[in-house]
DRENNUDREN-824827 format. One line per field, with one value per residue (C-alpha): x, y, z. Coordinates in steps of 0.02 Angstrom, whole numbers. Layout:
DRENNUDREN-824827
px X_...;
py Y_...;
pz Z_...;
end
This chain:
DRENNUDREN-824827
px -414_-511_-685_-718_-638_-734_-896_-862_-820_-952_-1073_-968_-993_-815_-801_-644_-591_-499_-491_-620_-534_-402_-390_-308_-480_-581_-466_-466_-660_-741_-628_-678_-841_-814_-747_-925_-912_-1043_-923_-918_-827_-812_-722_-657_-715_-810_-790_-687_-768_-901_-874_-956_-1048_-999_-1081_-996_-1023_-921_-889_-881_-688_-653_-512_-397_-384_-370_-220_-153_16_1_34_-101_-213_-351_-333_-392_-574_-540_-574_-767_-775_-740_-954_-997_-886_-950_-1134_-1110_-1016_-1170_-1282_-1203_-1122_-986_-869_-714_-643_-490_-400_-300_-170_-117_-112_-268_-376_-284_-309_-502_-512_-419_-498_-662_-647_-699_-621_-539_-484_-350_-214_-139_4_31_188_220_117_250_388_379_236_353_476_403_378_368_163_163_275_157_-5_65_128_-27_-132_-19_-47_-241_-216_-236_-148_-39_-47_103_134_300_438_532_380_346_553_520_342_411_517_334_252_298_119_129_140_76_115_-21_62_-47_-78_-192_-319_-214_-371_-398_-202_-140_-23_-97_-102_-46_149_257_385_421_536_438_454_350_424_300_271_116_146_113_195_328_522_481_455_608_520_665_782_700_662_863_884_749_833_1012_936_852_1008_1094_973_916_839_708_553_525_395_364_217_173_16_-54_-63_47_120_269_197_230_422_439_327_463_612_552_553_725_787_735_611_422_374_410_340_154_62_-113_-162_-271_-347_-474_-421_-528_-439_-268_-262_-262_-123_-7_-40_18_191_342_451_395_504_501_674_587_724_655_616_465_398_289_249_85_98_251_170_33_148_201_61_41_202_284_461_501_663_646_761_884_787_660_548_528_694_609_471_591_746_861_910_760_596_645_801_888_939_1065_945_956_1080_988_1152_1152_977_986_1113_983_848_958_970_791_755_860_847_660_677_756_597_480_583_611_385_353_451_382_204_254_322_150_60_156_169_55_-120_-236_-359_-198_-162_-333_-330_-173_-314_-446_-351_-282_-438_-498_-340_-392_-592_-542_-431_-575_-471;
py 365_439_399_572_608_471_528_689_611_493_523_652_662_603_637_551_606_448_301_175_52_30_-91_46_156_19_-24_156_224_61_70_231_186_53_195_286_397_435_387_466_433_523_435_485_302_144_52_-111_-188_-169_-61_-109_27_155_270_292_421_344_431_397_419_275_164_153_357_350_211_330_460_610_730_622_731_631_688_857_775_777_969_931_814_980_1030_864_864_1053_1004_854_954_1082_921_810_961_855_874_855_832_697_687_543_585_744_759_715_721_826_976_947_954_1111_1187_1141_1227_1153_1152_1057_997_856_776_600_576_405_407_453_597_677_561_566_682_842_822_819_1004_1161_1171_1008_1042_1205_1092_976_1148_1204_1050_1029_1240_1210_1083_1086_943_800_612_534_321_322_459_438_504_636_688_709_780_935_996_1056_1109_1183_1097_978_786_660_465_367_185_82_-35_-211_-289_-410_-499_-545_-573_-708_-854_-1010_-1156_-1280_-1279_-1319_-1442_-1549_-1529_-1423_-1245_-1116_-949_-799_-605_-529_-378_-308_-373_-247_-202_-76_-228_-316_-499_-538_-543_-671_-780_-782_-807_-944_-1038_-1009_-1096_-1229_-1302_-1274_-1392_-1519_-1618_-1474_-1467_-1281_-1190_-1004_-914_-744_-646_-515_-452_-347_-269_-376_-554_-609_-578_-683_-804_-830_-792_-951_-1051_-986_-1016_-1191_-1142_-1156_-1297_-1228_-1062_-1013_-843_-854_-680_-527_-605_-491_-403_-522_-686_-604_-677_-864_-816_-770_-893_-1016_-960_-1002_-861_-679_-587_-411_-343_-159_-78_112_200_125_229_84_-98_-142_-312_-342_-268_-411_-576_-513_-514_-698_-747_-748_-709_-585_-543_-331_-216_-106_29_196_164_-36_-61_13_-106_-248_-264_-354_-531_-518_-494_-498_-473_-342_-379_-263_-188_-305_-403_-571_-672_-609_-638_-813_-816_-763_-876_-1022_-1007_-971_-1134_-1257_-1172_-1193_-1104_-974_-946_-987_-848_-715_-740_-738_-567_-495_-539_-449_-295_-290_-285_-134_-27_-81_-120_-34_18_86_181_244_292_425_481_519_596_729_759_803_935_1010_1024_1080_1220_1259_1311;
pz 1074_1232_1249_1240_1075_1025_1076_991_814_823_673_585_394_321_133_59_-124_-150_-312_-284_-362_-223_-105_23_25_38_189_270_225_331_474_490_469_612_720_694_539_419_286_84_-47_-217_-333_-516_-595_-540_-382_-407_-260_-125_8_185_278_166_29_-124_-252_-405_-579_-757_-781_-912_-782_-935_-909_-736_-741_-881_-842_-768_-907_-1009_-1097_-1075_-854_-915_-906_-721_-686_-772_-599_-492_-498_-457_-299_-268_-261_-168_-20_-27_-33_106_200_291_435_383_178_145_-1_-38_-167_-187_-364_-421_-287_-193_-309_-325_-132_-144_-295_-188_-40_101_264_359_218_240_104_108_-2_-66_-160_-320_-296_-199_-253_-449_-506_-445_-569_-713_-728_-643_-650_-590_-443_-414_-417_-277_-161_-202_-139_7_54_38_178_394_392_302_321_266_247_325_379_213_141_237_222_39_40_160_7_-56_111_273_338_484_438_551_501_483_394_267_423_396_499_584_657_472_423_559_557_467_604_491_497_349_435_262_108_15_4_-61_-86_-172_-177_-195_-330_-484_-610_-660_-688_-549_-425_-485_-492_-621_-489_-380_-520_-551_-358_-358_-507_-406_-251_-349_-439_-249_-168_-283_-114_-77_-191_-205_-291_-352_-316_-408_-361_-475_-624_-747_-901_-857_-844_-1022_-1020_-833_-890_-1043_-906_-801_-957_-994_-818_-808_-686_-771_-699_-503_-582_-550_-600_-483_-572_-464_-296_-219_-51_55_7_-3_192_121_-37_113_246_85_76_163_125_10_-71_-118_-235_-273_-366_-359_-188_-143_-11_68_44_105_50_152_295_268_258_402_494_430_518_331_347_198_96_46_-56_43_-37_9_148_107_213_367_359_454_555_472_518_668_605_406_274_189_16_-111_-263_-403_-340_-360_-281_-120_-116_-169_-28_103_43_39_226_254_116_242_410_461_634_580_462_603_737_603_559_762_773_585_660_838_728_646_812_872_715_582_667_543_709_815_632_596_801_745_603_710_847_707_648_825_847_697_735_916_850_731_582;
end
């Protein structure tokens, strides 16, 4: 970004409509609070965490609500929220308004009014929430038609979100601070191997899979002391945890629970290989994204926009969907070949560099947000 465009942002009121319980608006409201915005949030529920720089302007949306599915009843409370945005607009008066999620959020920054208004869809906004009737494919057109622009993850994303818009999309990925995700220094070189993902616990992410790869590989090379890693929580942790016991794998097995965004660094710099066997069409993987910017070499479903995270066989793997012996395959070869772990981390952390550098990412942001003040729409 010019230093002139720069100049011109600097000290704009940002209000984000965005969940203040993720780790992603955390991520995006204080680098754009390092890049000189007066940044707000509004926020349906509590903050999980503390937000640096930033002013938050939480609700009282109980979080088992919030988590619940879009045609809950209980979402309905959501509309009483649309005041309490209105008279903080007419209170903080700001620059620019950025939804993130189209859905929710989305439709209160429309219903609201101001401009330049500004959607980012985050997945199954656009991906899932569509189809489940014809009002709610009409709220998400209407969200999107409310909008100047669109900020989409990834370009499989933005392919399915122009079914419901005709708006221009400009890619902006979840990117990480790769000052704060790095290679460890301290080099695995011995028999031990420590292979992880960092998930929810869910069918969804297909953790079953691994754990039947992992139990493959283990009876393949009795010589290697290998352990299993799982970070996070999940609806789906009680029926692995009885899996690995099945599997002859609960003593390699270990379930480390939620880690807070800030040590998340230290969970990846840990592991020797991650593995990610999504079985849906995930339309990003931000957890990917940060093993690799830890030099972790990671294994990810042939599947949505996951696949387009790494280039297979160079700076990560391609495995089948569920298909949990070809990925035992692959991670058999990682397991034994240590250098072809360490080349396939140095090129995942070079990928990182050039495509998912949160400041390079929130750079695209800001520009678009200048096109759109400058045009004065």
């Amino acid at each position: 970004m010019s230093g002139l465009s720069a100049a011109i942002l600097k000290n704009n009121k940002l209000l984000m409509l965005a969940d203040l319980r993720s780790a992603h608006t955390k991520k995006w409201a204080e680098i754009l609070s390092d890049n000189g915005f007066e940044v707000h949030v509004f926020g349906l529920t509590q903050a999980g965490e503390e937000f640096r720089n930033v002013t938050l302007h939480p609700g009282n949306i109980a979080g088992d609500t919030a988590s619940a599915g879009e045609t809950s009843i209980k979402k309905a409370g959501y509309f009483f929220e649309l005041k309490r945005l209105r008279d903080l607009i007419r209170k903080i008066k700001p620059d620019i308004v950025h939804a993130h999620y189209a859905s929710s959020y989305g439709l209160l920054g429309a219903l609201a009014g101001r401009k330049p208004f500004f959607v980012s869809v985050w997945g199954s906004d656009v991906v899932s929430f569509p189809k489940k009737s014809p009002l709610h494919r009409k709220i998400i057109e209407y969200s999107l038609s409310r909008a100047n622009l669109v900020f989409s993850t990834s370009e499989f994303m933005a392919d399915i979100t122009r079914k419901y818009t005709n708006k221009g999309i400009v890619i902006t990925p979840f990117g990480v601070d790769i000052s704060k995700f790095s290679p460890s220094l301290n080099q695995n070189m011995g028999n031990t191997v420590r292979i992880g993902t960092v998930k929810t616990l869910s069918s969804t992410y297909g953790q079953e899979y691994l754990f039947r790869a992992f139990a493959s590989v283990k009876s393949q090379l009795p010589e290697y002391s290998l352990e299993l890693e799982l970070t996070g929580e999940g609806s789906d942790k009680e029926r692995l945890t009885a899996l690995a016991n099945d599997l002859g794998i609960g003593e390699q097995t270990r379930f480390n629970g939620y880690v807070m965004q800030d040590a998340l660094s230290a969970v990846h710099q840990n592991l020797d290989i991650e593995v990610y066997p999504t079985v849906i069409e995930e339309t990003f993987g931000v957890s990917t994204v940060e093993a690799m910017a830890c030099g972790v070499p990671c294994i990810v479903s042939k599947t949505g926009g996951l696949q387009h995270l790494v280039e297979d066989g160079i700076s990560g793997f391609l495995t089948p969907v569920m298909d949990h012996k070809a990925l035992a395959d692959i991670l058999v070869k990682l397991v034994v070949d240590h250098k072809l772990r360490e080349n396939a981390g140095r090129a995942a952390r070079k990928r990182v560099e050039d495509n998912y550098d949160i400041r390079k990412n929130a750079e695209i942001m800001i520009e678009a947000y200048q096109r759109v003040l400058n045009k004065g729409d």
